[in-house]
PDB file of N, CA, C and O in Angstrom:
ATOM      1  N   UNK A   1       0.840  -1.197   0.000  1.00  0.00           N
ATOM      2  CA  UNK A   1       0.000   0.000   0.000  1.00  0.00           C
ATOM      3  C   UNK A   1       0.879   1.252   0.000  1.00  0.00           C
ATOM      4  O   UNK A   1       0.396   2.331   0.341  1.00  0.00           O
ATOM      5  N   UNK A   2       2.195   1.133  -0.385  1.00  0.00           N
ATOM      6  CA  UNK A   2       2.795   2.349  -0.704  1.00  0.00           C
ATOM      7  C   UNK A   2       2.150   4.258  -1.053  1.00  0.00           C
ATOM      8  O   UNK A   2       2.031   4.904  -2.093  1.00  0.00           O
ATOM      9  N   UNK A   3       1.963   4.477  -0.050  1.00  0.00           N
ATOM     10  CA  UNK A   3       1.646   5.718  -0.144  1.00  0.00           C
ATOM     11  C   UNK A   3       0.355   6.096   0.275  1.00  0.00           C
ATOM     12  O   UNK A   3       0.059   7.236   0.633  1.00  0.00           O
ATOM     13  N   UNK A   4      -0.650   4.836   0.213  1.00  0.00           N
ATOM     14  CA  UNK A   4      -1.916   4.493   0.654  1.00  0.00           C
ATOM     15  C   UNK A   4      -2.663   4.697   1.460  1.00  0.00           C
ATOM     16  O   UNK A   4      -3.124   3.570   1.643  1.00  0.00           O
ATOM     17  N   UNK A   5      -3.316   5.540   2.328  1.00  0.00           N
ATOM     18  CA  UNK A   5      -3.844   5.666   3.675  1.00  0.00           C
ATOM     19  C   UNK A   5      -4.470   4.781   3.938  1.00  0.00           C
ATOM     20  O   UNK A   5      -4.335   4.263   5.047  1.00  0.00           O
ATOM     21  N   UNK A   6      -5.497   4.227   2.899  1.00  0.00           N
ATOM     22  CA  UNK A   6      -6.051   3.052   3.356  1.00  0.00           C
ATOM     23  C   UNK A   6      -6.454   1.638   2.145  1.00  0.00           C
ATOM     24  O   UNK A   6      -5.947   1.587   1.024  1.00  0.00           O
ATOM     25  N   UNK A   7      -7.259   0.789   2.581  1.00  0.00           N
ATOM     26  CA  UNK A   7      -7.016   0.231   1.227  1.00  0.00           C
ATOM     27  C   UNK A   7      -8.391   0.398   0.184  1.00  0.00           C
ATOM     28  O   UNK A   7      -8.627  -0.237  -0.844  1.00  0.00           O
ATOM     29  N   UNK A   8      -9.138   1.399   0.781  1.00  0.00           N
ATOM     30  CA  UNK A   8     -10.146   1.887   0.127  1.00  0.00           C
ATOM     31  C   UNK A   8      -9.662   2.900  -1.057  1.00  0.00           C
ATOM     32  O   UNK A   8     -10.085   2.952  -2.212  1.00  0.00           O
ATOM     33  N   UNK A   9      -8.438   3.860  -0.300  1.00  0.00           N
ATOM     34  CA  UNK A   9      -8.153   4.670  -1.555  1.00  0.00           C
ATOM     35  C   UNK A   9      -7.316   3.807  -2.584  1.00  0.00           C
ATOM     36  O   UNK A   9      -7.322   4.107  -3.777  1.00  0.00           O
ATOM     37  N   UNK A  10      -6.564   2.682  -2.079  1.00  0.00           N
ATOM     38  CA  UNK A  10      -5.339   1.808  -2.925  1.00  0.00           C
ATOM     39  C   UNK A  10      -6.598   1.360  -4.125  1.00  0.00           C
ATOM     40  O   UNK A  10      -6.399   1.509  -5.331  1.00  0.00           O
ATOM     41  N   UNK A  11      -7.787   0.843  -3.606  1.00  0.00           N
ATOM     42  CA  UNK A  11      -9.072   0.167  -4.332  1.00  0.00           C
ATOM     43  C   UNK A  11      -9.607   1.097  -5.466  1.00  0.00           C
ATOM     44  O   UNK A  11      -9.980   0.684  -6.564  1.00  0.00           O
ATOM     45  N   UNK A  12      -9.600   2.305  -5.098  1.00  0.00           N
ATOM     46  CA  UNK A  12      -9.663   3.331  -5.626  1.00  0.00           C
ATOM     47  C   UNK A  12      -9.278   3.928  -6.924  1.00  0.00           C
ATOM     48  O   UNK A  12      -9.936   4.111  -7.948  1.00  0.00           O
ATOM     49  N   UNK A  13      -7.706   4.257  -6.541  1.00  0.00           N
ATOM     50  CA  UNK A  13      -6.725   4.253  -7.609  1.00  0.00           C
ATOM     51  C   UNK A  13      -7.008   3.120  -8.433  1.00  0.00           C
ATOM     52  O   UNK A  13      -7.503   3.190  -9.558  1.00  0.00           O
ATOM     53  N   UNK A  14      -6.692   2.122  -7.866  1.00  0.00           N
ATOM     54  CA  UNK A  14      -6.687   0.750  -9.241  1.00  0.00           C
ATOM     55  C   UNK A  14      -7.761   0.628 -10.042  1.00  0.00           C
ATOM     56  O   UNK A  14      -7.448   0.416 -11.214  1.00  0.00           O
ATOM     57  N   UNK A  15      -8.983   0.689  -9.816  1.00  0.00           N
ATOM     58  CA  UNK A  15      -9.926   0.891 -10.826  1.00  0.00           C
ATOM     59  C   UNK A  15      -9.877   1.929 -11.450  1.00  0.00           C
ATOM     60  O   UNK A  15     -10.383   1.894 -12.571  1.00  0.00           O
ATOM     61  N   UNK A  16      -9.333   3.080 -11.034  1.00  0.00           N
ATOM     62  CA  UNK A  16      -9.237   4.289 -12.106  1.00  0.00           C
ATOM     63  C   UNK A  16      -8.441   3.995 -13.201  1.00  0.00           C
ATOM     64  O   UNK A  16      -8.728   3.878 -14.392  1.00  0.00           O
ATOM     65  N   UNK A  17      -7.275   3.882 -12.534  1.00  0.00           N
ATOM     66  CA  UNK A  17      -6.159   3.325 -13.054  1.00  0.00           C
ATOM     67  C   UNK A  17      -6.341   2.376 -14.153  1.00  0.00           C
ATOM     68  O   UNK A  17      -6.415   2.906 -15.262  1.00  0.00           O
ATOM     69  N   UNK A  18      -6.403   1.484 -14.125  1.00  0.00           N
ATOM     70  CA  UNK A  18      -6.614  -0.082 -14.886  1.00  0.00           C
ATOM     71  C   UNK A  18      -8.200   1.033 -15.929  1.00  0.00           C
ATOM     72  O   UNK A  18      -7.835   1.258 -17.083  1.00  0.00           O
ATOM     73  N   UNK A  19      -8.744   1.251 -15.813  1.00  0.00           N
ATOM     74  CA  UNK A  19     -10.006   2.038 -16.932  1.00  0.00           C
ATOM     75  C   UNK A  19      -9.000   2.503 -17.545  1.00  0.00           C
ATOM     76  O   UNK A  19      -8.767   1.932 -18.610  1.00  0.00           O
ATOM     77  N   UNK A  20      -7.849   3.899 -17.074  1.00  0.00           N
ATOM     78  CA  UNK A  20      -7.321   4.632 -18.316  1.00  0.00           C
ATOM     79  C   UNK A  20      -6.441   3.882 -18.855  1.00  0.00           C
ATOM     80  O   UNK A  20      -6.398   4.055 -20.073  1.00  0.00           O
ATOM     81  N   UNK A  21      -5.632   3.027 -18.420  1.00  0.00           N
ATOM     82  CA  UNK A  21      -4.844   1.822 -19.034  1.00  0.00           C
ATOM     83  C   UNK A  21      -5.548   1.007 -19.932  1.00  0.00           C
ATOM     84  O   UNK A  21      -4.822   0.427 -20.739  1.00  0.00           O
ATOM     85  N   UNK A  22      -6.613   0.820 -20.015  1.00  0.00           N
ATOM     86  CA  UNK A  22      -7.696  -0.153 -21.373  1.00  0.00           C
ATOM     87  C   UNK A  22      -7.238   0.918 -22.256  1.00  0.00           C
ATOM     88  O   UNK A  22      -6.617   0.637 -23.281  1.00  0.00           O
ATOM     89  N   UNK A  23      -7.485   2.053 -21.952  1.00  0.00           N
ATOM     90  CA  UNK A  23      -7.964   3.047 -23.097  1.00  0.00           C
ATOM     91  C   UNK A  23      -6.636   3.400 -23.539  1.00  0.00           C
ATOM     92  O   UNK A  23      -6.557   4.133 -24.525  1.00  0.00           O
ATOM     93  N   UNK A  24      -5.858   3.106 -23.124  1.00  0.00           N
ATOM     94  CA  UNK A  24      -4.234   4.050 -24.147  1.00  0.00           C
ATOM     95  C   UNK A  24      -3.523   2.788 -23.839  1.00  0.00           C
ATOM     96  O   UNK A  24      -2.506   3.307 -23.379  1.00  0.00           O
ATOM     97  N   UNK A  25      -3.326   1.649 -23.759  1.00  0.00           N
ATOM     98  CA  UNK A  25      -2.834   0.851 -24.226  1.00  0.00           C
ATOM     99  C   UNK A  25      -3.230  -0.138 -25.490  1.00  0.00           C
ATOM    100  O   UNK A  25      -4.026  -1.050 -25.267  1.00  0.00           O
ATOM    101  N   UNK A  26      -2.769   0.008 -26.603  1.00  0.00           N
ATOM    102  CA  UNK A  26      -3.144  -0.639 -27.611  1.00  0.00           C
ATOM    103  C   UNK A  26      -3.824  -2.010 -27.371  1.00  0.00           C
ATOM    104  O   UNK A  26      -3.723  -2.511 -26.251  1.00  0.00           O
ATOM    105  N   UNK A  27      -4.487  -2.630 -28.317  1.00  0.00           N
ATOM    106  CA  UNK A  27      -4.861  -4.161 -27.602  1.00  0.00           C
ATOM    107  C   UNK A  27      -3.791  -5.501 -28.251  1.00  0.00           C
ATOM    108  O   UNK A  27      -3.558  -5.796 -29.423  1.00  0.00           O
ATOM    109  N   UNK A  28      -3.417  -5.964 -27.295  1.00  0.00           N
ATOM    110  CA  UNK A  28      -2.239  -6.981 -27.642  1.00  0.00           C
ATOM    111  C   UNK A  28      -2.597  -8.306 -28.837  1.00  0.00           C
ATOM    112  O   UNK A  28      -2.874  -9.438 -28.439  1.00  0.00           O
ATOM    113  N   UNK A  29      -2.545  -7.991 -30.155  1.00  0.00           N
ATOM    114  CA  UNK A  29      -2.044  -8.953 -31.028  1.00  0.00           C
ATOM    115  C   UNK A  29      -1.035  -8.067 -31.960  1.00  0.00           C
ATOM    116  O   UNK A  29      -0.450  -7.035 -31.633  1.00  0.00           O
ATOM    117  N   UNK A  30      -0.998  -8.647 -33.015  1.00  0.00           N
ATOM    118  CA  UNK A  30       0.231  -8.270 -34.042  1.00  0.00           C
ATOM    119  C   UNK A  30      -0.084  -7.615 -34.594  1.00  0.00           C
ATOM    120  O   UNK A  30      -0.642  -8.012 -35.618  1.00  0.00           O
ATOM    121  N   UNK A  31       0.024  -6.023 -34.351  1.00  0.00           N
ATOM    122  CA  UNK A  31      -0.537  -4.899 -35.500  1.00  0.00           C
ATOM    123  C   UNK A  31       1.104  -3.665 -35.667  1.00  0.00           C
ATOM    124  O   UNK A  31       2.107  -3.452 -34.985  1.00  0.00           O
ATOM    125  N   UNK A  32       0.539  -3.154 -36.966  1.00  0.00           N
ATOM    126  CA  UNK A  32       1.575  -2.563 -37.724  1.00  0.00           C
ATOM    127  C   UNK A  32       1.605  -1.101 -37.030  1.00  0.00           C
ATOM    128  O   UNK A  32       0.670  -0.482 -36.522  1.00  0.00           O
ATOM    129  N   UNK A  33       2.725  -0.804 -37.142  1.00  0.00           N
ATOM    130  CA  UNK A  33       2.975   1.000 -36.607  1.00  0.00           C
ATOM    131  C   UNK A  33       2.161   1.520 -36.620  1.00  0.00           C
ATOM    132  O   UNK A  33       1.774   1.953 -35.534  1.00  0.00           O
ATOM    133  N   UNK A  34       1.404   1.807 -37.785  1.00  0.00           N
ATOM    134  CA  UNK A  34       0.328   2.358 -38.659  1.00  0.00           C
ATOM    135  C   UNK A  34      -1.007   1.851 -37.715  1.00  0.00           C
ATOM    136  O   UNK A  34      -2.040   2.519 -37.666  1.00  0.00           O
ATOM    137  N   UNK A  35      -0.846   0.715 -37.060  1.00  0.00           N
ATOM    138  CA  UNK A  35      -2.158   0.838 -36.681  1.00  0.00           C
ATOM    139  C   UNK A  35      -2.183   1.129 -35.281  1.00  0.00           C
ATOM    140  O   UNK A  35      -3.291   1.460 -34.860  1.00  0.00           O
ATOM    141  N   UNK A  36      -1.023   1.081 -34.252  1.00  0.00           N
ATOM    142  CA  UNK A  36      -0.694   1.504 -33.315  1.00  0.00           C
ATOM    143  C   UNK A  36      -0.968   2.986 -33.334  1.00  0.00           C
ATOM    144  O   UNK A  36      -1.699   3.296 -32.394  1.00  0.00           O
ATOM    145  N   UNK A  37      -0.546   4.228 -34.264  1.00  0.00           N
ATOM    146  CA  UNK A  37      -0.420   4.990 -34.612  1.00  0.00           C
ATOM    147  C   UNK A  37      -1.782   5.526 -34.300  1.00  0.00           C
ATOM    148  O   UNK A  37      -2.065   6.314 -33.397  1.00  0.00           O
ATOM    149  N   UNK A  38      -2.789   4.845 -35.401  1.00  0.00           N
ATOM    150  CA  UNK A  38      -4.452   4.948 -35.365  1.00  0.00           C
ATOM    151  C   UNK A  38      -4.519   5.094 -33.809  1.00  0.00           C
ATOM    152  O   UNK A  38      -4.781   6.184 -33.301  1.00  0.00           O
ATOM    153  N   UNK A  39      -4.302   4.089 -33.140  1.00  0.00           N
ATOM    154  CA  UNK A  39      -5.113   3.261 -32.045  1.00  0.00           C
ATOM    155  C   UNK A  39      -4.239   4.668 -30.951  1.00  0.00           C
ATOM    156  O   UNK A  39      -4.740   4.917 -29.855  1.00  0.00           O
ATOM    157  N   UNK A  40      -3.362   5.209 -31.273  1.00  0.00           N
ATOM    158  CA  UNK A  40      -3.108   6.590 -30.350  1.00  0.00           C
ATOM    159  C   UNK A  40      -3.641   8.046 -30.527  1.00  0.00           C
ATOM    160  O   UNK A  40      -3.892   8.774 -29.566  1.00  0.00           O
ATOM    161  N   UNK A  41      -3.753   8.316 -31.487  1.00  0.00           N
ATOM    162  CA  UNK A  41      -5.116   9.340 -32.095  1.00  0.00           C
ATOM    163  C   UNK A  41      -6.167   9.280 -31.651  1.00  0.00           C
ATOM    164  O   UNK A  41      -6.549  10.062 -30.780  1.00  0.00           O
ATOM    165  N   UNK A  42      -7.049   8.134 -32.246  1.00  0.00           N
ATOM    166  CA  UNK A  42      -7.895   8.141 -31.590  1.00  0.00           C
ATOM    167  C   UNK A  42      -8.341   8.080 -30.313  1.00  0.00           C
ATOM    168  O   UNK A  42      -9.378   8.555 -29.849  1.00  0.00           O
ATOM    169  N   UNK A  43      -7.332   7.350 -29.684  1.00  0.00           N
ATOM    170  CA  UNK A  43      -7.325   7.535 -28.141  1.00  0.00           C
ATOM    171  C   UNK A  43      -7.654   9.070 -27.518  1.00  0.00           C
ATOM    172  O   UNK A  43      -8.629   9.667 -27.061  1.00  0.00           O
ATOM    173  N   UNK A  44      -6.648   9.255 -27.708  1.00  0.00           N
ATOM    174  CA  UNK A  44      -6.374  11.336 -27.550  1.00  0.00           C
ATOM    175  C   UNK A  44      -7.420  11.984 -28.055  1.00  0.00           C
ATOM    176  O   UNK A  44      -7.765  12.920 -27.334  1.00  0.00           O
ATOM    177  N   UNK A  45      -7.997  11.857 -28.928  1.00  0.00           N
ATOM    178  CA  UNK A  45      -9.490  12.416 -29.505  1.00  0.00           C
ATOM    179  C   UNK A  45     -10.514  12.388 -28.360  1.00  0.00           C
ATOM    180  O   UNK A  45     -11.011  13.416 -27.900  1.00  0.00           O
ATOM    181  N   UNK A  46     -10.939  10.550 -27.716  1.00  0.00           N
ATOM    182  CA  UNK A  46     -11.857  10.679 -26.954  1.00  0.00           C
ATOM    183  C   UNK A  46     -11.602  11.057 -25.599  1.00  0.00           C
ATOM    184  O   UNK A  46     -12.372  11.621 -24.821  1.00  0.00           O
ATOM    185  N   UNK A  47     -10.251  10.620 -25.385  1.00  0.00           N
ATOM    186  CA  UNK A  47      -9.638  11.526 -24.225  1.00  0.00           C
ATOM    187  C   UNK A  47      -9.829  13.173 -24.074  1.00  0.00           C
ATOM    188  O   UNK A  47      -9.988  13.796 -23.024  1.00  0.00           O
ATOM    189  N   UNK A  48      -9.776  13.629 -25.257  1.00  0.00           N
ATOM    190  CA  UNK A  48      -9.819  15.131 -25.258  1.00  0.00           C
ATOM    191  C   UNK A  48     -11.025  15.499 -24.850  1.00  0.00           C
ATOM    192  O   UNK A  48     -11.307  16.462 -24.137  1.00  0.00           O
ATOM    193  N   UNK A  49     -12.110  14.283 -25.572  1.00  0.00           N
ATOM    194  CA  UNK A  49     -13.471  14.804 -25.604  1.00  0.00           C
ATOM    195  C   UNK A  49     -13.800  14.494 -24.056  1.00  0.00           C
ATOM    196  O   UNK A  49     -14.634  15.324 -23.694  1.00  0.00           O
ATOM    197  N   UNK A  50     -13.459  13.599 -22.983  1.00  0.00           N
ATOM    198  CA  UNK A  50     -14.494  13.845 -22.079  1.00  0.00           C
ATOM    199  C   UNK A  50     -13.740  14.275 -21.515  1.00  0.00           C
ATOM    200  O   UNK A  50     -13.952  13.639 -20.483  1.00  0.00           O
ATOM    201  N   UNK A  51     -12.562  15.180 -21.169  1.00  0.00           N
ATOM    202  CA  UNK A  51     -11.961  15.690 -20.499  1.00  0.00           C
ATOM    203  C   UNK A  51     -12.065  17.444 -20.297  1.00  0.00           C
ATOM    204  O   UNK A  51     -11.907  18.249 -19.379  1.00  0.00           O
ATOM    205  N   UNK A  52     -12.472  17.474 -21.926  1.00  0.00           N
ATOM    206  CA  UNK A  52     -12.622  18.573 -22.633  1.00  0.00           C
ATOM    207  C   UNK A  52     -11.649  19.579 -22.644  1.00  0.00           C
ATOM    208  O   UNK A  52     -12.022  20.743 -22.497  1.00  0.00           O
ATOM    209  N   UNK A  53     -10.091  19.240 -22.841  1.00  0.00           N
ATOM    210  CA  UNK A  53      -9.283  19.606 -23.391  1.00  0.00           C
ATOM    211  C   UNK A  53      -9.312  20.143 -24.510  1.00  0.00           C
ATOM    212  O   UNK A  53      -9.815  19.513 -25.441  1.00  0.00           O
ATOM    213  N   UNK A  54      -8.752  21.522 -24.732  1.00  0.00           N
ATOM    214  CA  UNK A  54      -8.876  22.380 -25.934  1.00  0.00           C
ATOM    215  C   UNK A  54      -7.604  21.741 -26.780  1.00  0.00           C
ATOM    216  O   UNK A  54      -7.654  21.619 -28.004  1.00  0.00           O
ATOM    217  N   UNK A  55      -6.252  21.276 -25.843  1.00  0.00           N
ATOM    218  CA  UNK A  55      -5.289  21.429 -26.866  1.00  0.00           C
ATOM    219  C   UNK A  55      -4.185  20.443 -27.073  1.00  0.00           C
ATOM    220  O   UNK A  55      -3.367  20.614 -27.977  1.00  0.00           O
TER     221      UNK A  55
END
């Protein structure tokens, strides 16, 4: 629990955590730069959008 006050907030973090990790980690089979590439754009797009980042 490094840093943790309790293990409600450790519980906490990790589900946040592990959600934005689905979303910006590519999904693991054999894809080309090009589609890695895609799969980071678009990421950042819907990231932008519910964050509502201008820039």
């Amino acid at each position: 629990m490094q840093g943790f006050r309790s293990v409600g907030d450790l519980q906490r973090f990790i589900s946040i955590f592990s959600a934005l990790r689905n979303l910006f980690v590519p999904p693991h089979q054999k894809s080309s730069g090009l589609a890695i590439h895609i799969h980071q754009i678009r990421t950042m797009a819907q990231w932008k959008a519910v964050t509502g980042a201008t820039a």
